[in-house]
N, C-alpha and C positions, 0 to 999 in steps of 0.2 A: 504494500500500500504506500504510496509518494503523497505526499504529505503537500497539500496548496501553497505556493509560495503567496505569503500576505503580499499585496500593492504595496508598492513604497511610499513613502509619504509626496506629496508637491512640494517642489521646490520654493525656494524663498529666493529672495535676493542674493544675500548672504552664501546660501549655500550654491548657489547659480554661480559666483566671483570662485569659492569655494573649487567646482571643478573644472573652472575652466582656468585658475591657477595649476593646479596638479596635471592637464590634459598638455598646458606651453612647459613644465617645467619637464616632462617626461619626454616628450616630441616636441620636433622641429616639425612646424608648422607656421603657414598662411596662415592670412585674414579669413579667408576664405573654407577652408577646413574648419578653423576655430568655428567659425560662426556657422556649419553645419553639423558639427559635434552639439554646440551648447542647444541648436533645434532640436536636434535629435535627442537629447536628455528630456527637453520640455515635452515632445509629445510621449515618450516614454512615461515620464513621471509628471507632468503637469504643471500646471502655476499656481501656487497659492496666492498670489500678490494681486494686487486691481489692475485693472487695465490688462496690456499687453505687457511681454519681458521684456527688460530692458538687453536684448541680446546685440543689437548694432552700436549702444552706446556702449555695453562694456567693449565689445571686439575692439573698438575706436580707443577707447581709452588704452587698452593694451598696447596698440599701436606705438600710441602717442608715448606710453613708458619705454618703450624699446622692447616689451616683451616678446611680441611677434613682430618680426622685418622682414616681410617679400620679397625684397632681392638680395637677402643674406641668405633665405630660403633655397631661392632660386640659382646662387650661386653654388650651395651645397649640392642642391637635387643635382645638378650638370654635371658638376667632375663627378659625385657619386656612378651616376650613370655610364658618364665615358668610360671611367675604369673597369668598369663593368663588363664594358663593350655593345651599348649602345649606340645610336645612332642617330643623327640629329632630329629624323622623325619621328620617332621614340621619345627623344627628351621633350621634344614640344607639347605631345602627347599628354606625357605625365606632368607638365608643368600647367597647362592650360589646366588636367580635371585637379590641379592643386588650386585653381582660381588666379593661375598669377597672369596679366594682364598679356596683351601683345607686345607692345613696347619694351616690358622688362624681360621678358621672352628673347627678346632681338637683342637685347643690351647684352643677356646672360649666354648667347649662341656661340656654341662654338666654333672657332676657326680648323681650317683645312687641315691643316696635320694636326693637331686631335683631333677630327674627326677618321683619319686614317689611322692616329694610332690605338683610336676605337674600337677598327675594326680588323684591325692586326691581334690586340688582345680577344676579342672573342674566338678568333681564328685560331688563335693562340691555345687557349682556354677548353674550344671544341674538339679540334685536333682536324680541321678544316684545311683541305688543300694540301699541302708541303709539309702540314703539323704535324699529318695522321701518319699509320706506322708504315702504311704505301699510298700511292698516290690513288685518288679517288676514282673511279669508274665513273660513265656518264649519269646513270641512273642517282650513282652517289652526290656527284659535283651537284645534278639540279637541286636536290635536297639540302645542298650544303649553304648553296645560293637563296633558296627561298627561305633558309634559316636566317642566312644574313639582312634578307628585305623585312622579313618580320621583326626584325632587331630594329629597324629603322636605317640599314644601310643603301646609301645609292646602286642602281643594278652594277654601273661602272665599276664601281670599288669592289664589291664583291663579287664581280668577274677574277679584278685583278688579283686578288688574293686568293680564291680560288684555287683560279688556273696557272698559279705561277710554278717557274719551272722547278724553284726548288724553295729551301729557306731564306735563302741570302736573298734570292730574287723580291720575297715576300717583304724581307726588311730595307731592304734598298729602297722599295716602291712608298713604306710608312714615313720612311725619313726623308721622303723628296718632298720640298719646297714648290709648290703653286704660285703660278703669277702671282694671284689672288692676294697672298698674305704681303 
């Protein structure tokens, strides 16, 4: 026999400041997160207070203390991800459903070799192309390749890495220099 869990009680004020201290001081997080974490507590647990929560004034005031910063956020989420072996589509991806705007999106984007040596590390990491313990068959290479598109890598890049003739080819290709930069 499982025994009803009691309703919890509605939030107050107090205890609303309460977890959404404990939710910034645990995770790195957006404005944007925060303030659908502290929704999502109130239709869980409710309001005891009049009116509406005050959930956009505290998110704000957090701001304003320095406890949640968007593009300190956003500059973590990025190397996180590159290291990772990500992929610039990918990072936008996960920054956008973090709520971070477009602008700071474009601020925090990263340039051409990290974004190659992104995809040198996942290749890295899979054992993709040159990594693996022989070179891939066709069957293999497309699966290796659509691994890489789902990471967020360009088809180009994950051609090159791929299909490279050996290791050094693969490293040669992450440390070359783009007009671009």
């Amino acid at each position: 026999m499982t025994r009803a869990r009691p309703n919890p009680r509605p939030l107050t004020a107090q205890r609303l400041e309460e977890l959404a201290l404990a939710y910034v001081a645990r995770f790195a997080t957006s404005a944007a997160k925060l303030e659908g974490y502290l929704r999502r507590k109130l239709r869980e647990r409710g309001w005891e207070g009049e009116g509406e929560a005050p959930v956009a004034a505290l998110v704000s005031r957090f701001v304003a203390n320095g406890y949640v910063d968007d593009e300190a956020f956003a500059r973590a989420r990025t190397g996180s991800l590159l290291r990772r072996g990500y992929g610039a589509r990918r990072i936008a991806q996960a920054l956008s459903a973090a709520g971070i705007d477009e602008t700071m999106r474009a601020a925090t984007r990263a340039g051409q070799g990290e974004q190659r040596r992104a995809a040198l590390a996942l290749a890295q990491k899979r054992r993709f192309g040159p990594f693996g313990a022989e070179l891939p068959d066709r069957p293999q290479r497309e699966r290796q390749l659509a691994a890489m598109l789902r990471a967020g890598h360009p088809l180009d890049s994950a051609r090159e890495l791929v299909n490279a003739a050996d290791i050094d080819a693969a490293l040669a290709w992450a440390e070359a220099q783009d007009e671009d930069e």
